[in-house]
C-alpha positions as CSV (number, residue, x, y, z in Angstrom):
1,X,29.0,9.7,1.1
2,X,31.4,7.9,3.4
3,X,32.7,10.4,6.5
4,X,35.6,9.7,8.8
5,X,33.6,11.9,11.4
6,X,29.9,10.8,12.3
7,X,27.4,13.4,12.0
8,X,23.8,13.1,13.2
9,X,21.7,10.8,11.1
10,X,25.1,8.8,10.0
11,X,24.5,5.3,9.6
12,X,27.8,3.6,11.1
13,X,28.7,-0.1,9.9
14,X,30.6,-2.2,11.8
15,X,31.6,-5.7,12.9
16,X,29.7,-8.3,15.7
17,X,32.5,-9.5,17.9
18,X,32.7,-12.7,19.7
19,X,30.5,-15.9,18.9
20,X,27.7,-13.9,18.1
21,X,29.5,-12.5,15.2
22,X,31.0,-15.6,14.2
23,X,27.3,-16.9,13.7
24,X,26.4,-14.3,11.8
25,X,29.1,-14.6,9.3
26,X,28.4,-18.3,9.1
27,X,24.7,-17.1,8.7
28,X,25.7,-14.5,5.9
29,X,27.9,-17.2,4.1
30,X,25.0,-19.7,3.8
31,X,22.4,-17.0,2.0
32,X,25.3,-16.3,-0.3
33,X,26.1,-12.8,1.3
34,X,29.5,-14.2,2.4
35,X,30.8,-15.1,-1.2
36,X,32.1,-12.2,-3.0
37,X,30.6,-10.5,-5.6
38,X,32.2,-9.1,-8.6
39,X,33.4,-5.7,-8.7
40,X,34.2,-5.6,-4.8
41,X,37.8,-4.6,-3.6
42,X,37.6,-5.5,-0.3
43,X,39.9,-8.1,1.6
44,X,37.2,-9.2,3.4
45,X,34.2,-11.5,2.2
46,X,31.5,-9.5,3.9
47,X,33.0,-6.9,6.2
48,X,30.1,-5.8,8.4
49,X,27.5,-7.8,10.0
50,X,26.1,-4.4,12.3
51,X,24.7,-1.5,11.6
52,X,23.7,2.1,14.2
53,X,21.8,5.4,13.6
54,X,24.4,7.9,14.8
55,X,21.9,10.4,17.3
56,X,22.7,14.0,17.9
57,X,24.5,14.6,21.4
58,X,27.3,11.6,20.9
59,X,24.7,9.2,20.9
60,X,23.5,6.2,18.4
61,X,20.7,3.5,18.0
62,X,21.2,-0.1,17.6
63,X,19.1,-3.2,17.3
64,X,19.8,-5.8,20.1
65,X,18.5,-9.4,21.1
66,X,16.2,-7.8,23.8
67,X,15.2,-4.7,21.6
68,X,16.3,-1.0,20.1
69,X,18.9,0.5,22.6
70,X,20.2,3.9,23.4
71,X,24.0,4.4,23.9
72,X,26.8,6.8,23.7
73,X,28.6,6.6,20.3
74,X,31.8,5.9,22.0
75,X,30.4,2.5,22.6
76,X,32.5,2.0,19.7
77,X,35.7,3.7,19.6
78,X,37.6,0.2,20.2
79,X,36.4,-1.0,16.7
80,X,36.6,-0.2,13.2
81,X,33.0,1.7,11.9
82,X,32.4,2.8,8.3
83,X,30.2,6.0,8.6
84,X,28.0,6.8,5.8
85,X,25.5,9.6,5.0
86,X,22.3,9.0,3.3
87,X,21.3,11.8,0.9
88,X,19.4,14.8,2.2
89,X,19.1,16.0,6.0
90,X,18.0,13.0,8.4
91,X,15.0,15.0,9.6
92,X,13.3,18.3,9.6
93,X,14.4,21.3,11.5
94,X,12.2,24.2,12.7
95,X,9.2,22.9,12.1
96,X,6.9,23.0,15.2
97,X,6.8,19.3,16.2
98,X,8.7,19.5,19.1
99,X,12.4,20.1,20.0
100,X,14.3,19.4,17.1
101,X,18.0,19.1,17.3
């Protein structure tokens, strides 16, 4: 399910700015993820190249170069994310192993 408003367990896709992102695009374009694909309507070729964990408490988890990071999900309120929902609650609540949120 795609959300305009991110709820805990939300994976949010997005774009890389800058070089980085420009790399990744050429790197998506050589394996063939760059082309399009039948059946897409999409203006873009391949319009994310990022993806997050939205955390309870306004707060996400990426990959970075230097490892898994921590920040608050306003981190990216200057760029256009697609939030989607996997199926089914992101984790269990109530059951014993420690605080859950």
């Amino acid at each position: 399910m795609i959300r305009t408003s991110p709820q805990p367990g939300d994976i949010g896709l997005t774009i890389i700015t800058g070089r980085v992102g420009r790399l990744v695009q050429l790197g998506q374009w050589l394996n063939g993820e760059g082309r399009r694909r039948p059946g897409w309507d999409l203006d873009d070729e391949v319009p994310y190249q990022h993806a997050f964990v939205v955390l309870p408490s306004g707060l996400l988890i990426e990959a970075m170069p230097g490892g898994a990071q921590v920040r608050p999900l306003s981190a990216y309120d200057d760029r256009d994310v697609l939030y989607v929902s996997p199926a089914g609650p992101p984790w269990p609540t109530g059951c014993g192993c420690g605080p859950c949120w």
